[in-house]
N, C-alpha and C positions, 0 to 999 in steps of 0.2 A: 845096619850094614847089610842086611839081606834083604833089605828093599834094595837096594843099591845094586845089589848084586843080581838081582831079579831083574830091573830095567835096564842093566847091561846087557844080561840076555836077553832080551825082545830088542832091544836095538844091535846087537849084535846078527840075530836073523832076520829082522827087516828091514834093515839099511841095504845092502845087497840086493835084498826083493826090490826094495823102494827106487835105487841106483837102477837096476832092470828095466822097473820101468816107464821111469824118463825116459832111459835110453832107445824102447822101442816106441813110446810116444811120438818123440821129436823124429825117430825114422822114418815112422808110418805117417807122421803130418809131413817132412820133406816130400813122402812119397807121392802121398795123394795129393799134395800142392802141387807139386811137378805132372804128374797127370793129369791135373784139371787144365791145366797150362797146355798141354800138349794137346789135348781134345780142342781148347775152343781155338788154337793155332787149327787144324783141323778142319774147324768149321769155318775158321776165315778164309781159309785156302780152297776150300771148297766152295763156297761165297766168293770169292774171286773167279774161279772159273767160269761161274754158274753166270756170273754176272759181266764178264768181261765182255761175250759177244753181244750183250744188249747195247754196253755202255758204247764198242766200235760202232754199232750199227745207227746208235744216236749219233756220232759223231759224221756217220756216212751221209744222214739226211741229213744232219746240220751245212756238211758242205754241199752237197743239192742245191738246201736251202738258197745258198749264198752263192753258189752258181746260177740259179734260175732268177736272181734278184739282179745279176749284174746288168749293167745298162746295155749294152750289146745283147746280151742272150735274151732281156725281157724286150726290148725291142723289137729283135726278132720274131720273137712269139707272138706276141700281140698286136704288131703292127698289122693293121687289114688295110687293104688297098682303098682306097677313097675316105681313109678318116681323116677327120679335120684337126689341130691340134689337141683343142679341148677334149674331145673323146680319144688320144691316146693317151693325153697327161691321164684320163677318170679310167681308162681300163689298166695303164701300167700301174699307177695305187691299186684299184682295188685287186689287182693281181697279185702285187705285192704283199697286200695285207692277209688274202686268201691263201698265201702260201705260207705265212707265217702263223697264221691257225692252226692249219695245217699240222705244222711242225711245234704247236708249245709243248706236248708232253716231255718231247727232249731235254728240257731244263733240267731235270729229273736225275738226267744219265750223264750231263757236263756242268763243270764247276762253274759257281755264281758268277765269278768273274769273266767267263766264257759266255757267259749268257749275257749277261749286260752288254757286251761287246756285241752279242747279236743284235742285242733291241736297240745298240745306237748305232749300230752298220745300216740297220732297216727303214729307222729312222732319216739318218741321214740323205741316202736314195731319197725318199720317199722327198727329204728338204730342196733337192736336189733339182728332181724333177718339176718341183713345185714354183723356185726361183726361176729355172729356167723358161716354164711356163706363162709365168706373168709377162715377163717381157715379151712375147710374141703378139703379132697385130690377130687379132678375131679371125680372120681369114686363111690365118696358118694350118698347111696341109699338116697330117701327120707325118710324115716325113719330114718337112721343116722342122718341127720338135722334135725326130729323131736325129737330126743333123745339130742340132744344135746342143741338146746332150751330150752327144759323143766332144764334140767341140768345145764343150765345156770344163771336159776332164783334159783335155788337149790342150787347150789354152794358161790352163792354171798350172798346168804342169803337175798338178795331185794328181797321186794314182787312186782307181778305185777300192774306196772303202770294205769292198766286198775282198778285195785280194788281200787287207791289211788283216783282215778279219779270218781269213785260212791262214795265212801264216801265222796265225797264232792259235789256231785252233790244231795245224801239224803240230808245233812244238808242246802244246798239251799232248796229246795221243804219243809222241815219242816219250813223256816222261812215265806213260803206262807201262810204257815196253822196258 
């Protein structure tokens, strides 16, 4: 009986102790869990800021991009007075393609599916101008294949691909905000 009574008292003063400390264990692990939570929230919000004007400014060139692609404004550009078809169809590709170099690292700062949309908006044009090209007699001014481009989007009643492709690259950038 005075074992008994002996393990009574050591459990009688270290139960208490022992109840203690759980009790500050499971505190101080609430606590520091909740603070490590709070730091890397912290560092993501900090990483958003740090990161937001890259990702805008990708999105800035991407529509550039896709403005300096459109058939009007690469027309524009490129067209030189006395070219013959052939050499607007070979300068409006390889403009095209030069400007899409240009701009790959962007991939980087818009979502995949923003980006495949690029390469088949780029693509397209590029189909575009290629179709329309063959049909044209050897002889065809640059201008004739400017005229007939534009006519082509005019005729089919499609709008360009280039504009299908910002409007969905705005409604990305408004889901940032």
């Amino acid at each position: 009986m005075d074992t008994m009574t002996t393990i009574l008292e050591i459990i009688k003063y270290t139960l208490p102790s022992f109840i203690t400390f759980l009790t500050a264990y499971f505190v101080l692990r609430s606590y520091l869990k909740s603070d490590v939570e709070k730091r890397q929230l912290e560092i993501r919000v900090q990483h958003y800021k740090e990161s937001l004007p890259v990702r805008l400014q990708a999105y800035e060139r991407i529509t550039l991009f896709l403005e300096r692609i459109s058939p009007v404004n690469l027309i524009q550009r490129v067209n030189k007075p006395g070219m013959n078809a052939r050499e607007l169809q070979l300068a409006m590709i390889a403009n095209i393609r030069m400007e899409f170099e240009h701009n790959l690292a962007q991939q980087i700062y818009i979502s995949g599916e923003s980006w495949m949309m690029i390469v088949q908006t780029k693509e397209e044009i590029v189909s575009i101008i290629n179709r329309v090209a063959v049909d044209m007699p050897e002889a065809a001014s640059g201008k004739d294949l400017s005229r007939r481009v534009i006519e082509f989007f005019i005729s089919n009643e499609m709008s360009v691909p280039t504009q299908k492709a910002l409007d969905i690259l705005k409604a990305e950038v408004k889901k940032i905000f």
